[in-house]
C-alpha positions in Angstrom: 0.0 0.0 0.0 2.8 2.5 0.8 4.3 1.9 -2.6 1.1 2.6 -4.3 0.6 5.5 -2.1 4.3 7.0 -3.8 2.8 6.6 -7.0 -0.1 9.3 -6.0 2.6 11.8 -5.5 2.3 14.5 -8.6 6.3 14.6 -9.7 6.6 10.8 -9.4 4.0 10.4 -11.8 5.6 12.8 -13.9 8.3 10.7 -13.7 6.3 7.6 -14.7 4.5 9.8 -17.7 8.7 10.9 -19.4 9.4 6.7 -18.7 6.4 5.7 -20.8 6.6 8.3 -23.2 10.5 7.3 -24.0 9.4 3.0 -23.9 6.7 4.6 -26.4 9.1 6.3 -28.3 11.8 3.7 -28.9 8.2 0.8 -29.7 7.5 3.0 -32.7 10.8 3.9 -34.1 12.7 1.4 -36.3 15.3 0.9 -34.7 14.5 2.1 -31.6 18.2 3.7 -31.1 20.3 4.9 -33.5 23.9 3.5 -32.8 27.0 4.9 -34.0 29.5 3.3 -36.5 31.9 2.3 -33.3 28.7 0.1 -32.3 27.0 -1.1 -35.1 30.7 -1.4 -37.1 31.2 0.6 -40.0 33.9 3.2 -41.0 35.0 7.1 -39.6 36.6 8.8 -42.5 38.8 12.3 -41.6 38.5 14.7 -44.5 40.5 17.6 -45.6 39.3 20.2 -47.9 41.6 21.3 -50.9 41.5 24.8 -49.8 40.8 26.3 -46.6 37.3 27.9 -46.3 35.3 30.0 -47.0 37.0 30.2 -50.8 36.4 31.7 -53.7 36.8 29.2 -56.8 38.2 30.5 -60.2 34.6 30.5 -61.2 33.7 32.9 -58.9 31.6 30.6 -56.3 32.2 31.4 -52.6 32.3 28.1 -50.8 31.8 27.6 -47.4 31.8 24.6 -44.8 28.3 24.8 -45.0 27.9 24.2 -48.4 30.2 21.5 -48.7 28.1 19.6 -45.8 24.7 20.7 -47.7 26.2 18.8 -50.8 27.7 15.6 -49.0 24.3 15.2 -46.8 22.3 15.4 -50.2 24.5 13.2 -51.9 24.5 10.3 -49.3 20.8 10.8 -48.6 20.0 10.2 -52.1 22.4 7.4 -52.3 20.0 5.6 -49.3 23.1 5.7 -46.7 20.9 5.6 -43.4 23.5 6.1 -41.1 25.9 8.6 -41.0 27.1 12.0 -39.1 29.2 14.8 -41.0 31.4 17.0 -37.9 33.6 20.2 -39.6 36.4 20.9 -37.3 37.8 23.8 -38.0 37.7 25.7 -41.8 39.5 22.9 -43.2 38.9 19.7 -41.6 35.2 17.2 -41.5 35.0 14.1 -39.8 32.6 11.8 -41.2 31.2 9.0 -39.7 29.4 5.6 -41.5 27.4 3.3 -39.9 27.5 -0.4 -41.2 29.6 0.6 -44.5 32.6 -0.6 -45.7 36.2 1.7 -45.5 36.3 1.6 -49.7 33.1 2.4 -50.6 33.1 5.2 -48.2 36.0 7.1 -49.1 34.8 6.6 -53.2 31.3 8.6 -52.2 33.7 11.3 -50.2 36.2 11.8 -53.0 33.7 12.0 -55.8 33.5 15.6 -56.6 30.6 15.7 -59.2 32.3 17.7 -61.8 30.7 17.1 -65.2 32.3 18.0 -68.4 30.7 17.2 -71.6 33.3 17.7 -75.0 32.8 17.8 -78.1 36.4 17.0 -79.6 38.1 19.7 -77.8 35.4 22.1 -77.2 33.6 22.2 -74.2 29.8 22.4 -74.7 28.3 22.5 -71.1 29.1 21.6 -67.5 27.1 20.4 -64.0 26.2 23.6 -63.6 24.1 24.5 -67.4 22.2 21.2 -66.1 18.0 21.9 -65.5 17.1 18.8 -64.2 17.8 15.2 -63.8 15.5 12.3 -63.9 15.2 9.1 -62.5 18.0 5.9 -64.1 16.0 4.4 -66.1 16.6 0.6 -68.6 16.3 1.3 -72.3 15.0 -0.9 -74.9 18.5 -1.9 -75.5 19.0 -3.4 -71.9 21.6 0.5 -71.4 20.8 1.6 -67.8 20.6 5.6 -68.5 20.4 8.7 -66.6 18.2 11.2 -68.6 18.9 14.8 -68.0 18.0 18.3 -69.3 20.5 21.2 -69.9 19.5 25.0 -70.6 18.9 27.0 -73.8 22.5 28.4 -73.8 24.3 25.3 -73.6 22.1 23.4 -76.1 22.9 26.1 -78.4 26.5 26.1 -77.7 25.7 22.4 -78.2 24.5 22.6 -81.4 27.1 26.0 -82.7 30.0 23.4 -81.7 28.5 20.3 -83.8 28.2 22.5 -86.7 32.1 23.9 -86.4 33.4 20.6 -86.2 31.4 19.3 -89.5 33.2 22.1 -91.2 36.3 21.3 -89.8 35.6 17.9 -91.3 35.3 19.7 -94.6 31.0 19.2 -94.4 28.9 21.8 -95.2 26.2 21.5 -93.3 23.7 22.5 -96.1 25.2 20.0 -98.6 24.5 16.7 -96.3 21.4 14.8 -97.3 22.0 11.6 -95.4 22.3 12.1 -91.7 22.8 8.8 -90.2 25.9 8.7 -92.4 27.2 11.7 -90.2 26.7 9.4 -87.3 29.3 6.6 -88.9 31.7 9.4 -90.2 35.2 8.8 -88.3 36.1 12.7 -89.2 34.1 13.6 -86.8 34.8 13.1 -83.1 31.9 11.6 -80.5 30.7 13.3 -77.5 32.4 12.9 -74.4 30.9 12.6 -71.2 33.6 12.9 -68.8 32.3 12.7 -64.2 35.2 14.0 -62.2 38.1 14.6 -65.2 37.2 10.6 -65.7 35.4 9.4 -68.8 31.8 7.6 -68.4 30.7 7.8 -71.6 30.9 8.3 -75.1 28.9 8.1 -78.0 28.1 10.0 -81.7 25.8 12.2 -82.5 22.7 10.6 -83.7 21.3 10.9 -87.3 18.0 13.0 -85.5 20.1 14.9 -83.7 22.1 16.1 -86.6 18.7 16.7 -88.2 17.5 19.2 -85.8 20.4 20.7 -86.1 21.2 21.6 -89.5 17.4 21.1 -91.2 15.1 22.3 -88.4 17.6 25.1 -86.2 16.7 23.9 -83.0 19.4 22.8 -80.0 17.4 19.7 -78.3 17.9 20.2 -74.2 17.2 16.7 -73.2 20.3 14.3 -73.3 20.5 11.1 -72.0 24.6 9.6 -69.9 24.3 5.9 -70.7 26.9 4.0 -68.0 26.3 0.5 -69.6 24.1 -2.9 -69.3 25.9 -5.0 -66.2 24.5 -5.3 -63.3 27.2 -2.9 -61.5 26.5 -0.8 -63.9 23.1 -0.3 -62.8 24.8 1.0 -59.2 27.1 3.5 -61.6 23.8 4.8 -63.4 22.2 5.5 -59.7 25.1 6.9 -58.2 25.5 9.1 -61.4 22.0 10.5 -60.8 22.7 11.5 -57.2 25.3 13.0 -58.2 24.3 15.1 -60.7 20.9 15.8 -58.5 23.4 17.1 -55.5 25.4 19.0 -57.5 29.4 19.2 -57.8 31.5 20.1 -55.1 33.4 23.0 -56.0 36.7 21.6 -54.4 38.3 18.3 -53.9 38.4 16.3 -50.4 41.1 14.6 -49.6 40.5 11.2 -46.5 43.4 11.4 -44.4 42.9 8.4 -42.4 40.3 5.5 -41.9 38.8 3.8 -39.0 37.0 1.0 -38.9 35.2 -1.4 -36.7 34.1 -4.9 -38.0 29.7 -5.6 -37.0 31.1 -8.3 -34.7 33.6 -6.1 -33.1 30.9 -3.1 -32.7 28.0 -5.6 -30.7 30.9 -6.9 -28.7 31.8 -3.2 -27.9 27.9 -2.4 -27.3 27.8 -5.7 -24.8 30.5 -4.9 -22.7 29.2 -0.9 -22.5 25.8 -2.8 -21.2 27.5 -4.8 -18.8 29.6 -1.7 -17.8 26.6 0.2 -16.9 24.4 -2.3 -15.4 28.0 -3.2 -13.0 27.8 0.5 -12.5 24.3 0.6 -11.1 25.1 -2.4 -9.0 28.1 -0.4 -7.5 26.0 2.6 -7.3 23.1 0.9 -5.3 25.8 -1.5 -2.7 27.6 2.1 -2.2 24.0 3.5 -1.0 23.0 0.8 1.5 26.4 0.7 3.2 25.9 4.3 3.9 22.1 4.3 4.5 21.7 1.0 6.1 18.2 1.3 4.6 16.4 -0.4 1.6 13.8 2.0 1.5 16.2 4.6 0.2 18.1 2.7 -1.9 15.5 1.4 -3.7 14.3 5.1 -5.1 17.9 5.9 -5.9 18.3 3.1 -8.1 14.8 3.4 -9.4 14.9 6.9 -10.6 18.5 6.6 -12.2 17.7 3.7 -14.4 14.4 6.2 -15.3 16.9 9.0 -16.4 19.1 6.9 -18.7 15.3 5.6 -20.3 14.4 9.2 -20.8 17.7 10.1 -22.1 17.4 6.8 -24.6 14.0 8.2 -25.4 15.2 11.4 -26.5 18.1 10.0 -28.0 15.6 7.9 -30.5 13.3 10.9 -30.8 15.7 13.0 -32.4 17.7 10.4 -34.2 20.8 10.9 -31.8 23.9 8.5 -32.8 24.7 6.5 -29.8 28.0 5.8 -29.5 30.9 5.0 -27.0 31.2 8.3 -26.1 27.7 9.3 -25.5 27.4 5.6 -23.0 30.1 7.5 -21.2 28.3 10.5 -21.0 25.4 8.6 -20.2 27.2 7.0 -17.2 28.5 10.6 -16.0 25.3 11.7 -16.1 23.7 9.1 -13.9 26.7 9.8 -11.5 25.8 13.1 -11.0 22.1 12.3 -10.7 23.2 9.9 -7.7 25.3 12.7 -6.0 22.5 15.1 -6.5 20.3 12.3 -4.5 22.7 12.0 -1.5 22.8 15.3 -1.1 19.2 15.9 -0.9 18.4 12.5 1.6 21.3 14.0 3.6 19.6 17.1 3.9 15.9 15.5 4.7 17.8 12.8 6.9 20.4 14.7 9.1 19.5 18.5 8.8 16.6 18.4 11.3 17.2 21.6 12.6 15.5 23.3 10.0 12.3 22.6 8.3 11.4 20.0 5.6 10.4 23.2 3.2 14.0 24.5 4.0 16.1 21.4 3.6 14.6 20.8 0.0 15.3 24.3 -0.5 18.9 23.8 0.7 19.4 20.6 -1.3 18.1 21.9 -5.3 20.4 25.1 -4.0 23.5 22.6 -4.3 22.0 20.9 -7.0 21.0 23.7 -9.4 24.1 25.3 -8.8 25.9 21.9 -10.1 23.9 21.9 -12.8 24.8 25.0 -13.9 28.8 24.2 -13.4 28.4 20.9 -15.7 26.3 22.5 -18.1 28.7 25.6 -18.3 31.5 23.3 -18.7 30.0 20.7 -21.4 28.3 23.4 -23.9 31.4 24.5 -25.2 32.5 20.6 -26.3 28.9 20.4 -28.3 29.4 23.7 -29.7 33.3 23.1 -31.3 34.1 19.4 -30.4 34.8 17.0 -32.4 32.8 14.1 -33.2 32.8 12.0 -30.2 33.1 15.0 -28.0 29.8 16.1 -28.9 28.0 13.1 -28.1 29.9 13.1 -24.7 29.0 16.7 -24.8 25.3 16.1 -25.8 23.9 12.9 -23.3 25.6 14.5 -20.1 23.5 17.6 -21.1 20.8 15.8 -21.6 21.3 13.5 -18.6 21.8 16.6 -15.9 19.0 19.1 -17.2 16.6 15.2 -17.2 17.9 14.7 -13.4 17.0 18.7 -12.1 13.7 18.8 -14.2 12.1 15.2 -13.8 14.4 12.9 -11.4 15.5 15.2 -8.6 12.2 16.3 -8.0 10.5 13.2 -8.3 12.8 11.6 -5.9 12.9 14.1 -3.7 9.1 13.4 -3.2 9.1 10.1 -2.7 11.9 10.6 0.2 10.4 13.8 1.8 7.2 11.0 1.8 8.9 8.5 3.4 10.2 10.5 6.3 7.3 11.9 7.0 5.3 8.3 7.6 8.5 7.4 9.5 9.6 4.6 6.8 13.1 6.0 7.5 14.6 7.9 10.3 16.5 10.9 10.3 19.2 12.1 12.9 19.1 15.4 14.7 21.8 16.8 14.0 23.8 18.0 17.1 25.6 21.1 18.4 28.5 21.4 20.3 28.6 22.8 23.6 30.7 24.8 25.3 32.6 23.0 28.1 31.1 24.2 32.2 33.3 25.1 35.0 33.0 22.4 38.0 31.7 24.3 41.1 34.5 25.2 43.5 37.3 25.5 40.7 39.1 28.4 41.5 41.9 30.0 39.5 45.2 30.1 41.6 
């Protein structure tokens, strides 16, 4: 009955309402938590820009960190990589983190910088940036998987001006040619080049209808089709084309620096032993209480609400999509450390404080406890704010974890004990004053 009579207490069932909503929270996503590539294995790359930013390329483009994240997070999205964090450090430097994907394949969707370059012998007709838009990879009738795109009016002209010079440098006049498909087999005149980061993807002449609109009719067709080829892989080149070209180029190179990576196995091992660490920690946590207490009653609630915390700070962490890695366990840990000092200071101030009033000694304790908030928060903020990667997940679930503890734990605890005392379920001590030593009757002074 007394334990149902705690449950009638307003912050504890507060507490009971954040529990439920973060068990509801982690039920609906899929996964419920999100875990870091040191967990669930996978690769950290460490990037360096080719110029420091913000830059100005020959073009005229100011690039800055921003952009170069806007680009990359577009470019894997589209790709379907699920998992994955980019970090800048610096002006200079990113760190990039891959959940369950191989070190290779990684650094090939870092390095690829987009560029496209489309030649017409040695004249360049258009570029990424004259592109309009760019439609889904499709199969064509000929089992090619292509990437259908649309350029703008300018290029396509330029398009059709440089087919026409290079038909008179092949000693054509355009108004003498009656059989277009012949152009198409002529070997005097060079193919179109498709060329994806200075590398060539495809090649092909200029089709009998094409060189029809162009000398007969006057017009510069926009919509061109990149053809990668009919294996299966090349169905993967064809869809990481598109993205690509959808994202847009980078207007610098990265360079990767370094590679780490964990193995799947490795990471569950990792996440197993961080479980066992934490549970061994709670166990330390609750034997440390009783031996100063001497009393299950207060133990109990101290144990209770810090495995609540660390479900409202996984709840949170799966709301917002958090990556949960090594570091943010550790943060998790420090987090429920401090919520377990925060609770021995306030049962020492209901317990052995009994010369002022219960109103008082809570007052007293959340004066201590607030003011340690403030001090850790103060001191982690700047960590999430310029830190690196695993800083900032430190940084992140200790914030988390304290401003949890002084808004939903701390109270709720400190209701349960202030109830407790008062029924009598666990005795305080007066505390005691020392008094000044009396004279014995007769003493005299020589």
């Amino acid at each position: 009955m007394r334990a149902l009579q705690i449950l009638y207490l307003r912050r504890v069932q507060i507490l009971l309402l954040a529990v439920a909503l973060s068990l509801l929270i982690m039920g609906v996503n899929e996964p419920p938590l999100s875990l870091g590539w040191d967990l669930a294995g996978g690769t950290e790359l460490r990037v360096k820009t080719e110029h420091p930013l913000p830059y100005t390329a020959p073009d005229g483009t100011q690039v800055t960190m921003d952009m170069v994240v806007e680009i990359l997070t577009k470019r894997l999205n589209g790709l379907g990589v699920k998992d994955f964090s980019i970090s800048p450090w610096g002006n200079q430097y990113l760190i990039i983190d891959f959940a369950g994907m191989p070190a290779e394949k990684a650094r090939e969707l870092v390095e690829r910088q987009g560029k496209l370059v489309v030649k017409l012998g040695n004249i360049t007709i258009f570029t990424g940036k004259d592109l309009e838009k760019v439609s889904p990879y499709t199969k064509s009738m000929e089992g090619s998987w292509e990437v259908p795109f649309t350029i703008n009016a300018e290029a396509a002209e330029r398009f059709r001006q440089a087919a026409l010079q290079v038909l008179r440098e092949a000693g054509i006049e355009p108004g003498s040619v009656t059989d277009f498909d012949a152009l198409e087999r002529d070997p005097r005149i060079p193919q179109v080049e498709m060329y994806l980061d200075d590398k060539l993807v495809h090649s092909a002449p200029i089709g009998g209808s094409l060189w029809q609109e162009f000398i007969v009719s006057g017009k510069a067709p926009r919509s061109l089709v990149l053809t990668t080829g009919s294996r299966p892989e090349d169905e993967e080149e064809a869809k990481s084309v598109e993205v690509v070209l959808r994202s847009g180029a980078l207007p610098l190179k990265l360079e990767v620096l370094s590679t780490s990576t964990v193995p799947p196995e490795l990471g569950m091992k990792f996440a197993r032993n961080a479980a066992i660490a934490g549970l061994a920690a709670i166990l330390t946590v609750a034997l440390v209480v009783f031996l100063r207490y001497r009393a299950p009653m207060v133990v109990l609630p101290i144990i209770a609400t810090g495995v609540s915390e660390v479900i409202i700070i996984l709840g949170i962490a799966s709301l917002i999509r958090w990556d949960l890695d090594l570091a943010a366990i550790a943060g998790i840990i420090a987090a429920v450390g401090t919520g377990v000092d925060d609770q021995i200071v306030i049962t020492d101030e209901v317990l052995f404080q009994r010369v002022y009033s219960m109103r008082s000694r809570i007052k007293r304790a959340f004066f201590i406890i607030f003011s340690a908030w403030f001090t850790t928060v103060a001191a982690m903020f700047p960590l999430f704010i310029i830190g690196m990667a695993a800083l900032r997940g430190f940084a992140l679930t200790t914030i988390l974890g304290v401003t949890v503890g002084v808004l939903i734990t701390r109270p709720a605890y400190a209701s349960v004990v202030e109830h407790l005392f008062s029924r009598g379920d666990v005795k305080g001590k007066k505390a005691k004053t020392r008094e000044k030593p009396r004279k014995k009757k007769g003493a005299r002074r020589r």
